[in-house]
LOSEGU-891751 format. One line per 2 residues: number of its first residue (from 1); their letters; for each residue x negated, y, z of N, C-alpha, C. Coordinates in nm, 3 decimals, padded with zeros to 5 digits. Layout:
BEGIN
NUM = A = X/Y/Z/X/Y/Z/X/Y/Z  ...
This chain:
BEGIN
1 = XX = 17.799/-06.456/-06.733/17.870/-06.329/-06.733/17.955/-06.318/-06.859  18.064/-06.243/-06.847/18.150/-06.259/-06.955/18.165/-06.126/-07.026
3 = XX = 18.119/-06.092/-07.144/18.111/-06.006/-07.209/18.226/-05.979/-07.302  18.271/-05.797/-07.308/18.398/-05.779/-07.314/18.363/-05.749/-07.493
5 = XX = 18.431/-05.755/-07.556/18.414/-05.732/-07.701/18.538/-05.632/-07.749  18.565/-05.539/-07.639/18.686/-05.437/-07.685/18.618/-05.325/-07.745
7 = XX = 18.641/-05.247/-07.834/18.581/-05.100/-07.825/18.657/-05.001/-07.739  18.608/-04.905/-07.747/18.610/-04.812/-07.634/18.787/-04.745/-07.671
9 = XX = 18.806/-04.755/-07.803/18.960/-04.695/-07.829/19.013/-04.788/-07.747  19.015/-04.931/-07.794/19.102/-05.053/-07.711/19.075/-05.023/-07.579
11 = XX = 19.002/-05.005/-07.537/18.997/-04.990/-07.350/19.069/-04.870/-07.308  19.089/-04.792/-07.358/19.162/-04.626/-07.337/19.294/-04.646/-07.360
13 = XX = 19.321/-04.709/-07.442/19.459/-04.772/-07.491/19.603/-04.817/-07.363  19.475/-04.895/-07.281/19.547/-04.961/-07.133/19.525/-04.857/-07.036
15 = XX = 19.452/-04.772/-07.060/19.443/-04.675/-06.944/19.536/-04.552/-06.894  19.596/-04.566/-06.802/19.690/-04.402/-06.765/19.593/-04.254/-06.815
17 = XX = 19.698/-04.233/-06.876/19.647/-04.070/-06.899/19.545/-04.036/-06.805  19.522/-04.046/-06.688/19.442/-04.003/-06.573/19.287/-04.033/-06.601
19 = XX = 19.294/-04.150/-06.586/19.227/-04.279/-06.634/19.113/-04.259/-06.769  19.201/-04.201/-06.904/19.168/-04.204/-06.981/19.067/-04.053/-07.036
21 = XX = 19.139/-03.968/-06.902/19.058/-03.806/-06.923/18.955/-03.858/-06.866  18.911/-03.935/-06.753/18.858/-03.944/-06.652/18.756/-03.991/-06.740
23 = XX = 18.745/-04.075/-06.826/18.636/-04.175/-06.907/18.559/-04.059/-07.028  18.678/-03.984/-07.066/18.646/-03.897/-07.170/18.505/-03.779/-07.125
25 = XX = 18.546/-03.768/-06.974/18.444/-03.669/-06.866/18.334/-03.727/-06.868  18.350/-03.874/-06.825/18.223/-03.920/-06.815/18.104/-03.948/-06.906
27 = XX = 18.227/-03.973/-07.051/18.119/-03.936/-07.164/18.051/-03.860/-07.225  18.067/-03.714/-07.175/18.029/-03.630/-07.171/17.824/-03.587/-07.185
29 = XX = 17.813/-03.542/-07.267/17.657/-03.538/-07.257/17.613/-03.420/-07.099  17.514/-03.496/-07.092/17.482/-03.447/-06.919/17.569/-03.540/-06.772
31 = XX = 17.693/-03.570/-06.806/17.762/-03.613/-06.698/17.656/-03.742/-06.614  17.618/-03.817/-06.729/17.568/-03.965/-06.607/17.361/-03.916/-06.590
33 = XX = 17.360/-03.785/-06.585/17.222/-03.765/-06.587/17.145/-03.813/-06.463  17.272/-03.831/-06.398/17.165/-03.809/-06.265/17.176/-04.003/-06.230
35 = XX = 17.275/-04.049/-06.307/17.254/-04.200/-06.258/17.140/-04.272/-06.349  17.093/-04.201/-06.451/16.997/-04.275/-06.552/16.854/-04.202/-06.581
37 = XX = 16.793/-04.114/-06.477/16.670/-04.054/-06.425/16.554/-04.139/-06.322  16.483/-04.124/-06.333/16.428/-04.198/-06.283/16.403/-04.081/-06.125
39 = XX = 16.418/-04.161/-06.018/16.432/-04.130/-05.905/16.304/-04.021/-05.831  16.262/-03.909/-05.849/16.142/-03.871/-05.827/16.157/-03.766/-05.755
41 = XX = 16.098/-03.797/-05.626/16.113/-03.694/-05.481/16.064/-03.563/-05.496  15.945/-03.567/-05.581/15.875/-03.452/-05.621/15.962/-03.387/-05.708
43 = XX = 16.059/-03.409/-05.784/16.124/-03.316/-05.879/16.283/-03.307/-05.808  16.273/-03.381/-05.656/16.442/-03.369/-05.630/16.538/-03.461/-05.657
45 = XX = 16.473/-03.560/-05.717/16.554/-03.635/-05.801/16.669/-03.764/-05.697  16.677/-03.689/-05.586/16.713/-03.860/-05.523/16.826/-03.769/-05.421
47 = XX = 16.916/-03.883/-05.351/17.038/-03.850/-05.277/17.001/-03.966/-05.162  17.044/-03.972/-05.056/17.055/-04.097/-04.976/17.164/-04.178/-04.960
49 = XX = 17.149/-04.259/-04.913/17.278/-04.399/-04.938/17.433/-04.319/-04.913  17.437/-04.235/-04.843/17.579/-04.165/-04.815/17.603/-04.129/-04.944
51 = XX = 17.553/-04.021/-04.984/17.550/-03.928/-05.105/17.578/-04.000/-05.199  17.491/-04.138/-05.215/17.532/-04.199/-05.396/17.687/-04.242/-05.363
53 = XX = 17.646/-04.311/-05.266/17.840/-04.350/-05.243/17.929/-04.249/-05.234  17.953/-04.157/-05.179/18.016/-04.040/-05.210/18.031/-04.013/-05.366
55 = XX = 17.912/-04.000/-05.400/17.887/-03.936/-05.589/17.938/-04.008/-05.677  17.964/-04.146/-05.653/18.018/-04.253/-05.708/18.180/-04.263/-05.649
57 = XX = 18.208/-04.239/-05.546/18.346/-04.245/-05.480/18.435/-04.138/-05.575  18.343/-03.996/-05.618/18.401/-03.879/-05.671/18.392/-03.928/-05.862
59 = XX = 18.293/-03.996/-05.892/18.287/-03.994/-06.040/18.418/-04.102/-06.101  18.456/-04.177/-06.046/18.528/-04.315/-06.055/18.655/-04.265/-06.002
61 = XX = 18.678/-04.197/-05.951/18.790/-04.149/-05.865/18.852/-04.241/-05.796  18.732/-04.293/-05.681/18.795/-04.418/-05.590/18.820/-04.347/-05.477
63 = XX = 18.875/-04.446/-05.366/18.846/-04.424/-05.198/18.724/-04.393/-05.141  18.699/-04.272/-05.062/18.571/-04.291/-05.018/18.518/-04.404/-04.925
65 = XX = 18.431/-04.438/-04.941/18.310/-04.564/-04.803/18.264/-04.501/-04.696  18.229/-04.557/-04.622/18.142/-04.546/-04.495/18.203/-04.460/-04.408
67 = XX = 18.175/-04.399/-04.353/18.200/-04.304/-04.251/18.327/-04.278/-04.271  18.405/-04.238/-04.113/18.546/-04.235/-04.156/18.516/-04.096/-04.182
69 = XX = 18.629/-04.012/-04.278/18.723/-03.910/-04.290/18.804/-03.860/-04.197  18.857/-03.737/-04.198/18.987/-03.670/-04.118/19.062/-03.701/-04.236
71 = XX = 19.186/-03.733/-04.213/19.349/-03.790/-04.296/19.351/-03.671/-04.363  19.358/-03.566/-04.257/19.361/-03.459/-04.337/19.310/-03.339/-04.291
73 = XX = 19.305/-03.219/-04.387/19.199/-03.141/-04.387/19.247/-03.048/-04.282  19.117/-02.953/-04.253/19.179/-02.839/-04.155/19.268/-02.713/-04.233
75 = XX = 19.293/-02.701/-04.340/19.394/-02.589/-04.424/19.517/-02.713/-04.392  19.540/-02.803/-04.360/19.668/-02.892/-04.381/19.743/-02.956/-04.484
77 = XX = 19.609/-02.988/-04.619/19.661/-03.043/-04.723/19.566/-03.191/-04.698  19.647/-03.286/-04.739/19.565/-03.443/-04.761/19.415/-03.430/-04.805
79 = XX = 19.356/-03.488/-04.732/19.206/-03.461/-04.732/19.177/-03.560/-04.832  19.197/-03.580/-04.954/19.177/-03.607/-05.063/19.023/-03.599/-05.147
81 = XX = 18.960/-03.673/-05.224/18.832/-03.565/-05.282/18.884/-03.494/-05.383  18.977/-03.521/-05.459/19.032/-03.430/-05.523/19.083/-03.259/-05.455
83 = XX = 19.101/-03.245/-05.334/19.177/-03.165/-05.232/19.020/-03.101/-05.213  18.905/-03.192/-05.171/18.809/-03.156/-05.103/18.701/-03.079/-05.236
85 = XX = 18.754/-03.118/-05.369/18.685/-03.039/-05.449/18.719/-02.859/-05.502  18.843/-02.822/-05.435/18.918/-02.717/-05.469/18.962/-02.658/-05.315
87 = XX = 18.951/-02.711/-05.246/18.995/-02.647/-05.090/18.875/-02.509/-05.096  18.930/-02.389/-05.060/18.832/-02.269/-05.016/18.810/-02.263/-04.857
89 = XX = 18.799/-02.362/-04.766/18.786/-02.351/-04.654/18.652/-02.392/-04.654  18.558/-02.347/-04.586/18.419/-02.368/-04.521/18.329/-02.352/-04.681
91 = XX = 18.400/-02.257/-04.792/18.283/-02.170/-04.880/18.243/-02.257/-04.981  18.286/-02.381/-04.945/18.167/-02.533/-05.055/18.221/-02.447/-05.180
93 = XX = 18.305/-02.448/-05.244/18.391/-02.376/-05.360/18.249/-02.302/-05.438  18.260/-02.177/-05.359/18.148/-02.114/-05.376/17.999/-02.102/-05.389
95 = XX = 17.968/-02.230/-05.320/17.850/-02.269/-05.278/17.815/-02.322/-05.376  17.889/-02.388/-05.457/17.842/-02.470/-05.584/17.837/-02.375/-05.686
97 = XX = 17.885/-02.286/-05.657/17.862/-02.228/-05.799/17.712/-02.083/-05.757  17.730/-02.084/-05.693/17.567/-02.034/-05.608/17.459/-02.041/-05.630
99 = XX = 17.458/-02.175/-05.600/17.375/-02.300/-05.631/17.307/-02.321/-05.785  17.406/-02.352/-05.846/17.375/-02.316/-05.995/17.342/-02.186/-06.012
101 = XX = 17.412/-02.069/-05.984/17.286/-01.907/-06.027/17.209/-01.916/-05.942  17.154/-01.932/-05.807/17.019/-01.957/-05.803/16.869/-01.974/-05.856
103 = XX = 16.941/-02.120/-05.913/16.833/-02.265/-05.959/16.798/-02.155/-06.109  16.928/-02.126/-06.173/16.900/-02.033/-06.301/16.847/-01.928/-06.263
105 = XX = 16.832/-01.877/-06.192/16.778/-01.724/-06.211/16.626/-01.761/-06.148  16.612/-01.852/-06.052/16.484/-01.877/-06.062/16.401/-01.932/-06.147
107 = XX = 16.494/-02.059/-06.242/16.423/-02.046/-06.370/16.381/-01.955/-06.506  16.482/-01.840/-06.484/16.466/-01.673/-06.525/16.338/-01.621/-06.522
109 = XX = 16.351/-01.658/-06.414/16.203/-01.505/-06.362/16.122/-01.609/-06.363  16.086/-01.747/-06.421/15.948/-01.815/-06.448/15.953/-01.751/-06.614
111 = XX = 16.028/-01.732/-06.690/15.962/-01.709/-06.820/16.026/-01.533/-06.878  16.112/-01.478/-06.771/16.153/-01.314/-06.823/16.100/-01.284/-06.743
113 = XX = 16.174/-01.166/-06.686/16.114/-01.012/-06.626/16.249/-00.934/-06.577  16.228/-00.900/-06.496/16.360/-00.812/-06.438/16.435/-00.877/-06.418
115 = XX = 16.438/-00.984/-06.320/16.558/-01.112/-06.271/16.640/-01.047/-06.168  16.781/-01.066/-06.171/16.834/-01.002/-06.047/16.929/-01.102/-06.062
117 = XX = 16.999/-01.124/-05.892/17.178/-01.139/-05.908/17.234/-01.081/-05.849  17.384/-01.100/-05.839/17.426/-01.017/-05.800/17.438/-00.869/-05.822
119 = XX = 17.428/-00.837/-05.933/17.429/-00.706/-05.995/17.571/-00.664/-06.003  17.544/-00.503/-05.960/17.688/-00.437/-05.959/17.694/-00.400/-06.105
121 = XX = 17.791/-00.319/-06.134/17.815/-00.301/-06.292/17.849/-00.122/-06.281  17.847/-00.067/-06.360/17.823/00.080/-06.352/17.959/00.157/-06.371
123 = XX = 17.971/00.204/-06.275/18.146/00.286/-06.284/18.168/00.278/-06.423  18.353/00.246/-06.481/18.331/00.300/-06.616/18.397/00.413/-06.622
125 = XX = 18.404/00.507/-06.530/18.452/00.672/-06.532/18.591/00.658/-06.636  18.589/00.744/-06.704/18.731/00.768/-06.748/18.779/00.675/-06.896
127 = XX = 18.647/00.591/-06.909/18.635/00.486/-07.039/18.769/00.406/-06.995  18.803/00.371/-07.134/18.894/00.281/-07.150/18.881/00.159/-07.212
129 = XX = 18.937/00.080/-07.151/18.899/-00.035/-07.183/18.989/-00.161/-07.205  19.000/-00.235/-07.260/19.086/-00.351/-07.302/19.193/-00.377/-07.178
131 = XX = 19.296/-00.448/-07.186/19.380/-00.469/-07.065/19.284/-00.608/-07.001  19.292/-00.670/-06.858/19.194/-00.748/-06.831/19.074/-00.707/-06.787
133 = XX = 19.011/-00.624/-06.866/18.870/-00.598/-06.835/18.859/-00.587/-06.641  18.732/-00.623/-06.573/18.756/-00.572/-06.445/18.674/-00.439/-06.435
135 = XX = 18.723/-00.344/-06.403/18.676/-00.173/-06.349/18.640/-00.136/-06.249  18.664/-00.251/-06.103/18.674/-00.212/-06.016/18.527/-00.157/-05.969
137 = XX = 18.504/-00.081/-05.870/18.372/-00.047/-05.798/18.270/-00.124/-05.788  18.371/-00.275/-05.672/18.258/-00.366/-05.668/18.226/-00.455/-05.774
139 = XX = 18.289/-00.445/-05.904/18.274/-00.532/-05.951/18.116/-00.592/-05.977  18.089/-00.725/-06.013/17.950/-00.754/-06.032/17.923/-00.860/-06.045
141 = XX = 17.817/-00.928/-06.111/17.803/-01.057/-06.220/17.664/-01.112/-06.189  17.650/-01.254/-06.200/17.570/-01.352/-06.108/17.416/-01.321/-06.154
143 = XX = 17.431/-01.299/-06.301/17.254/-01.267/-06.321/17.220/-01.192/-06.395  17.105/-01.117/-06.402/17.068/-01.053/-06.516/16.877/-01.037/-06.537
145 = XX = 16.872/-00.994/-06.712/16.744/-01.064/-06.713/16.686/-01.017/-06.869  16.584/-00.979/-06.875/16.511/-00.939/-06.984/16.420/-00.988/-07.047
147 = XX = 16.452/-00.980/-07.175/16.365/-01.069/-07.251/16.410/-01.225/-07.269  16.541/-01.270/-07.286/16.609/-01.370/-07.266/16.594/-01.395/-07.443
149 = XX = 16.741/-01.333/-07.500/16.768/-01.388/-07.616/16.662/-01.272/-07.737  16.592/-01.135/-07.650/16.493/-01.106/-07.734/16.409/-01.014/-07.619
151 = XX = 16.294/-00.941/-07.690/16.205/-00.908/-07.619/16.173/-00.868/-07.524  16.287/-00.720/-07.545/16.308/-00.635/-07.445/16.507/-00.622/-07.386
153 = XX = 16.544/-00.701/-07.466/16.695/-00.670/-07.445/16.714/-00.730/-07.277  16.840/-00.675/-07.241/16.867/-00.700/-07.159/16.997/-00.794/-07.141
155 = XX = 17.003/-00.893/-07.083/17.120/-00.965/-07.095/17.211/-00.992/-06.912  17.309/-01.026/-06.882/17.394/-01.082/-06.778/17.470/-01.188/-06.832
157 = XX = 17.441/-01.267/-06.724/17.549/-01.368/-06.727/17.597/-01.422/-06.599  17.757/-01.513/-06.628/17.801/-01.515/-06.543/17.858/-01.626/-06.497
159 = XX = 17.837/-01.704/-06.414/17.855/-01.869/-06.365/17.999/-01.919/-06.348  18.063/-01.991/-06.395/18.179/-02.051/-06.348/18.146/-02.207/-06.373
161 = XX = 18.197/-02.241/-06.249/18.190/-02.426/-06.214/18.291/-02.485/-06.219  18.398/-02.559/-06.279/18.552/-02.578/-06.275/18.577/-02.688/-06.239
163 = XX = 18.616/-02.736/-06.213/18.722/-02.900/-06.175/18.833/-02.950/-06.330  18.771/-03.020/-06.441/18.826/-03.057/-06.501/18.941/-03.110/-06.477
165 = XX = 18.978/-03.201/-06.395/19.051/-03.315/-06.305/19.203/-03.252/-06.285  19.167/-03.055/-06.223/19.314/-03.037/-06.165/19.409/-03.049/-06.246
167 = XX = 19.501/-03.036/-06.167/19.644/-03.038/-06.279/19.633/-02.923/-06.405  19.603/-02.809/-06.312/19.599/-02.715/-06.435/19.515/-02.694/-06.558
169 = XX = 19.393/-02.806/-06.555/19.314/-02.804/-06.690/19.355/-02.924/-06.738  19.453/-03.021/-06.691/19.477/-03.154/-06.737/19.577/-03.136/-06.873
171 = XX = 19.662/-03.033/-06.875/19.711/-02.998/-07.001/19.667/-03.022/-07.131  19.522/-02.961/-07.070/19.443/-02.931/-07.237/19.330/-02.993/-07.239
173 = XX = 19.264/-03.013/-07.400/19.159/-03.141/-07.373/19.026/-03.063/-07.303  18.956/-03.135/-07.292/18.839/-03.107/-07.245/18.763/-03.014/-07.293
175 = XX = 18.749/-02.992/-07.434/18.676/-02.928/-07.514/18.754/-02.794/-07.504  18.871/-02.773/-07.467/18.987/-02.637/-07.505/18.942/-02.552/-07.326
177 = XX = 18.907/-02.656/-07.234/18.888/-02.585/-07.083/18.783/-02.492/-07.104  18.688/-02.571/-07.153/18.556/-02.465/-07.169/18.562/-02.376/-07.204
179 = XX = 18.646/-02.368/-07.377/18.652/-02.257/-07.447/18.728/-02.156/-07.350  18.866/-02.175/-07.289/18.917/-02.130/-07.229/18.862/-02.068/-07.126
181 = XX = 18.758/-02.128/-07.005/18.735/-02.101/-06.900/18.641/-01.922/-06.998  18.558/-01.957/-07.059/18.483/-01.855/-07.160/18.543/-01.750/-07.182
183 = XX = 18.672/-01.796/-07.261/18.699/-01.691/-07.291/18.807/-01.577/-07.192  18.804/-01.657/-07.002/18.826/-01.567/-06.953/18.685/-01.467/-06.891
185 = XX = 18.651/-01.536/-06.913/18.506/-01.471/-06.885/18.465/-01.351/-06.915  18.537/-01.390/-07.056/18.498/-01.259/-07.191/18.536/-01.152/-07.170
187 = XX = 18.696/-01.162/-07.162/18.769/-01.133/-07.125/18.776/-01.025/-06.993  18.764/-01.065/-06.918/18.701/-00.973/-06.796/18.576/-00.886/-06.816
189 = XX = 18.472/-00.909/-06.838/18.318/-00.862/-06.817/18.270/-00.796/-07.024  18.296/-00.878/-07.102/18.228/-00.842/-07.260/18.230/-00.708/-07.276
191 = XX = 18.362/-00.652/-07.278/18.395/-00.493/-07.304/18.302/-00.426/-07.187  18.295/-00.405/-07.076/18.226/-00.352/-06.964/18.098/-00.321/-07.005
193 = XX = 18.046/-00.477/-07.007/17.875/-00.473/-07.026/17.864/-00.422/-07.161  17.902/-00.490/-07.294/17.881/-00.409/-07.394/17.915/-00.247/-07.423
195 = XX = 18.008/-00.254/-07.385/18.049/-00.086/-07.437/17.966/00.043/-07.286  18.001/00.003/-07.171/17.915/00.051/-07.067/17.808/00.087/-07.044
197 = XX = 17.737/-00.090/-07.009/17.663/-00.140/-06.970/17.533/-00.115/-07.092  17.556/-00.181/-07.218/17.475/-00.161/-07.333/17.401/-00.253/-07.319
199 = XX = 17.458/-00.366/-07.265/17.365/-00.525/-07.246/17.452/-00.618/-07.340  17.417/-00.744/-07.358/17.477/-00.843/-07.443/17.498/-00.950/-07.248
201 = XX = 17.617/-01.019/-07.324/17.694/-01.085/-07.232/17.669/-01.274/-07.236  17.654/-01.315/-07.139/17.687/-01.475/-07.162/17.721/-01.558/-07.116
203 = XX = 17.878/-01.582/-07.100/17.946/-01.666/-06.988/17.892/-01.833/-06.970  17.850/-01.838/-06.875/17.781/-02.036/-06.851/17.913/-02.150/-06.783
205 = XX = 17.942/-02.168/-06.817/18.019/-02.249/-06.801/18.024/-02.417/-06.771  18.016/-02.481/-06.672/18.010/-02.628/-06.671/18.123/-02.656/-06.581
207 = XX = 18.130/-02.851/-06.617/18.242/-02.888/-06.482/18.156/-02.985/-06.415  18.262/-02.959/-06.322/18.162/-03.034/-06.176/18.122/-03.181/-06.202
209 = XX = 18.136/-03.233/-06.337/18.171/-03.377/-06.380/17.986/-03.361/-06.475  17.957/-03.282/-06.454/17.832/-03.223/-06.513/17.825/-03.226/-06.687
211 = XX = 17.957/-03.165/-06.753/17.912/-03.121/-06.877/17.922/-02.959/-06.896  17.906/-02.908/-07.028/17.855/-02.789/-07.027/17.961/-02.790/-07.134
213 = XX = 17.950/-02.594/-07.143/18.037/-02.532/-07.242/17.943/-02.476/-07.317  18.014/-02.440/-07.465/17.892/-02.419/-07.580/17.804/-02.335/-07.556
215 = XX = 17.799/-02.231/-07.456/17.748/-02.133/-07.468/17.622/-02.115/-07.312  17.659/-02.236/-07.272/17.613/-02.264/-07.177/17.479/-02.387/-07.236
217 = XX = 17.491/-02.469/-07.324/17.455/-02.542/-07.415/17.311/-02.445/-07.480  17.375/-02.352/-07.535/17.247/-02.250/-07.588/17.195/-02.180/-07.479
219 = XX = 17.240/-02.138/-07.422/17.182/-02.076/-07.304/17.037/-02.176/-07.260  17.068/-02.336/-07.222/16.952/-02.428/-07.165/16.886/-02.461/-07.277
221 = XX = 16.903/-02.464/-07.384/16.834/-02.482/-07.535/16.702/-02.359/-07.553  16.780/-02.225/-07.512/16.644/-02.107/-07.532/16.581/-02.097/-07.417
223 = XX = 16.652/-02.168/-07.301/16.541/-02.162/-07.186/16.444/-02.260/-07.186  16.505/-02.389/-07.223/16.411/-02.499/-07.227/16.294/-02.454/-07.345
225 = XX = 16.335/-02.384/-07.452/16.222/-02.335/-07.590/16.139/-02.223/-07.508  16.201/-02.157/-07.403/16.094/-02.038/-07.350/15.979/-02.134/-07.276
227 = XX = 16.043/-02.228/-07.169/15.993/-02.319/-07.059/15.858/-02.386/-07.157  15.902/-02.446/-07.237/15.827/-02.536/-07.373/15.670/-02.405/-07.372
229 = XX = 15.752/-02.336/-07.396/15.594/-02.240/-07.457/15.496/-02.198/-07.358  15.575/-02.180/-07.251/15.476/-02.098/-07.120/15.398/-02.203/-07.072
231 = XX = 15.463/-02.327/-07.041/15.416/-02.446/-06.950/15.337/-02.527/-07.078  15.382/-02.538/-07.152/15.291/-02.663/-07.251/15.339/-02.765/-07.243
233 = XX = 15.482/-02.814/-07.154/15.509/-02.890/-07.169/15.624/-02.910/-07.293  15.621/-03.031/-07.366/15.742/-03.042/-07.459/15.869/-03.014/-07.436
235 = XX = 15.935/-02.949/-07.526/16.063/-02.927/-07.536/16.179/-03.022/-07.471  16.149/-03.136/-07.522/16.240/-03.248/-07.469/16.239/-03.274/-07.294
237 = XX = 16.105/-03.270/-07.255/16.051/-03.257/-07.113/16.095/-03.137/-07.072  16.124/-03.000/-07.080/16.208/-02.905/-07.033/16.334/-02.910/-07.065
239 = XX = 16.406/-02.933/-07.150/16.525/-02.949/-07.136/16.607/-03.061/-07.057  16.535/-03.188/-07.020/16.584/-03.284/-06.965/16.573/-03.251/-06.813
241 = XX = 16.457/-03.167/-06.810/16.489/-03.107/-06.650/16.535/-03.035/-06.596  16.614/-02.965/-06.720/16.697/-02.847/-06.666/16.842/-02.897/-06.632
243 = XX = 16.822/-03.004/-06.700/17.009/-03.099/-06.763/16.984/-03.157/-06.631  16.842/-03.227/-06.584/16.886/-03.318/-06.451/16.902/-03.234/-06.335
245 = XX = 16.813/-03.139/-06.336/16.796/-03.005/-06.185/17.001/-02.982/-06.169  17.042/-02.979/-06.279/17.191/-02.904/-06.295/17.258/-03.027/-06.242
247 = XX = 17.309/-03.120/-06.288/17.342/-03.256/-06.260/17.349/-03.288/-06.127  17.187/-03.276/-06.050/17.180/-03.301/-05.900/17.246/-03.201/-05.833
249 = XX = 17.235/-03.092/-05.899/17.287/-02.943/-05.809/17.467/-02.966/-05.793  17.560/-03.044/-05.861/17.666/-03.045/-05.895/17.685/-03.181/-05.799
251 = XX = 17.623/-03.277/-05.782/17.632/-03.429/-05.709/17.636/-03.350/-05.577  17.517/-03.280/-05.559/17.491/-03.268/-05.404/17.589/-03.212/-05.368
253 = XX = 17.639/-03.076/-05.391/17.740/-03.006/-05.430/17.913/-03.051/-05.379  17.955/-03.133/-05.492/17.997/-03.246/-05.454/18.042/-03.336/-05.289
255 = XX = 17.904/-03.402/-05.283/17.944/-03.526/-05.151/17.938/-03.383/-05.050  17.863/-03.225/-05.030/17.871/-03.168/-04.956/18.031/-03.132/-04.909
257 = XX = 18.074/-03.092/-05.019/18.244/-03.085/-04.987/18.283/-03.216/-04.966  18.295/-03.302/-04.971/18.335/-03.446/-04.975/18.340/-03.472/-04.807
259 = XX = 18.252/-03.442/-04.754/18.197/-03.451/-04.596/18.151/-03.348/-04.491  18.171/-03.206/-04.582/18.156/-03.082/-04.491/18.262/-03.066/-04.423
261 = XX = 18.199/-02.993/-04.315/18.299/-02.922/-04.224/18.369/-02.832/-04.282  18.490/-02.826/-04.213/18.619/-02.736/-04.327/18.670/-02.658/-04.166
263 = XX = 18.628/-02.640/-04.027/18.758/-02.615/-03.925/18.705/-02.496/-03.940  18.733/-02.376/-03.830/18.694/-02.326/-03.755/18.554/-02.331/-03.735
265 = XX = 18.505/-02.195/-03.740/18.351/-02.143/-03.690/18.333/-02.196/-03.516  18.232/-02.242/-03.525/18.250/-02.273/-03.326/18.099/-02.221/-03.350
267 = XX = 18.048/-02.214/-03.208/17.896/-02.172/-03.180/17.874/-02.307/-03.102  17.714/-02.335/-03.098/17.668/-02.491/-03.049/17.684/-02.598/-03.117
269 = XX = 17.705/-02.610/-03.265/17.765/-02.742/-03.276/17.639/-02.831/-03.298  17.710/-02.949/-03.239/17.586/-03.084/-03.309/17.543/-03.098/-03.397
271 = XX = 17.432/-03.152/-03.392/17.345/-03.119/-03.537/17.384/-03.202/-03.606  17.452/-03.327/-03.582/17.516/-03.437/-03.640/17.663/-03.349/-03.727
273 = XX = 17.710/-03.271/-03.638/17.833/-03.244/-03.724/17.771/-03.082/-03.836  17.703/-03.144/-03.858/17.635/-03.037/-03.973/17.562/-03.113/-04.073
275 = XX = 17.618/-03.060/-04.222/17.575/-03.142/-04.360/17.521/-03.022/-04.431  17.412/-03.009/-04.432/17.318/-02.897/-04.526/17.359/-02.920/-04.641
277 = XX = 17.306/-02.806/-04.747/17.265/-02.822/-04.906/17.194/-02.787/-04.920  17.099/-02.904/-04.965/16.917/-02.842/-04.985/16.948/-02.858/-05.109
């Protein structure tokens, strides 16, 4: 076997801009969690032969394998995985980011108290508030939860899942999306809940490439230190399972759009033309 003796600048060097974000993603702490875990059914830990190929078709940004594809999608854009990670037809969009407040809020209510999602936010009557902020009626935010960052406080937070990849975060580096994606976050919801609400705020932020934004970073740091104390298990042992639980949730996630149905609602369909997300 022939061993390459470049460093990693020299290899980026030959690579298209594309190419070279693409490597930068993958180095990412959390991104290859789920390829370097050890495979364990009992914790979830596994995909089947479709799925890794898919998960691998999407991380590498190759052609997909196996099974054919439709050319193109039912909205009428090139059924792309790039296309299939941002298309809002058949909900996947949403679903992934679901998925993740879920898994979190059920890990919530193992070590707080008062877990909810989906929480509405409280008229702000004749308050005024920053330009941005959202006011509306329905407005309302993925979790909320007591006893988080202290005893009795009350905190919300709020999930966004992004696509590093599109054109529109390709501008800016990697590290500037997060901040960015955050600080629309802030932006919308901080003034509300704080001045309103009388809760503290905390936007979570990851990309579908499975890294995290800073605040999302502390967020699994005080859960994994809550997890650590209740269970007895070590710190390192809760945090690595929160990093892999997230990881798989984003893969599955993933090959689901990659190979979900995108047409039209029909009634009867084959059970074959149906791809769950467990």
């Amino acid at each position: 076997a022939v061993v390459s003796t470049q460093s990693t600048g020299e290899i980026k060097e030959k690579l298209t801009k594309r190419e070279g974000r693409n490597l930068d993603l993958l180095e990412e702490k959390g991104a290859s969690t789920w390829l370097t875990c050890i495979p364990l059914q009992s914790h979830r830990y596994t995909l089947n032969r479709q799925e890794f190929h898919d998960a691998l078709s999407a991380r590498y940004d190759m052609p997909v394998v196996g099974e054919a594809r439709a050319v193109e999608c039912a909205c009428g854009e090139k059924n792309s995985i790039a296309h299939s990670m941002s298309c809002k037809m058949g909900k996947f969009v949403q679903n992934r980011q679901n998925c993740v407040r879920d898994f979190l809020a059920a890990e919530l209510q193992d070590v707080c108290y008062d877990t909810k999602i989906e929480l509405h936010l409280l008229n702000v009557g004749g308050a005024e508030l920053p330009p941005g902020t959202v006011t509306g009626d329905g407005a309302r935010l993925d979790i909320s939860t007591r006893g988080f960052w202290g005893s009795q406080g009350c905190t919300y937070f709020d999930v966004r899942v992004f696509d590093s990849r599109v054109q529109s975060n390709e501008t800016e580096s990697i590290a500037d999306s997060y901040i960015n994606h955050e600080k629309e976050k802030k932006k919308k919801y901080v003034h509300q809940v704080t001045e309103i609400e009388k809760v503290s705020f905390t936007p979570l932020v990851m990309s579908i490439t499975g890294g995290f934004g800073t605040e999302f970073k502390m967020f699994l740091k005080q859960l994994a230190t809550k997890k650590a104390q209740k269970t007895g298990h070590s710190y390192e042992e809760c945090i690595r399972h929160l990093r892999t639980r997230l990881s798989f949730s984003m893969v599955r996630s993933i090959t689901c759009s990659i190979r979900g149905y995108r047409g039209r609602s029909r009634r009867n369909l084959p059970t074959t033309d149906l791809y769950h997300i467990y």
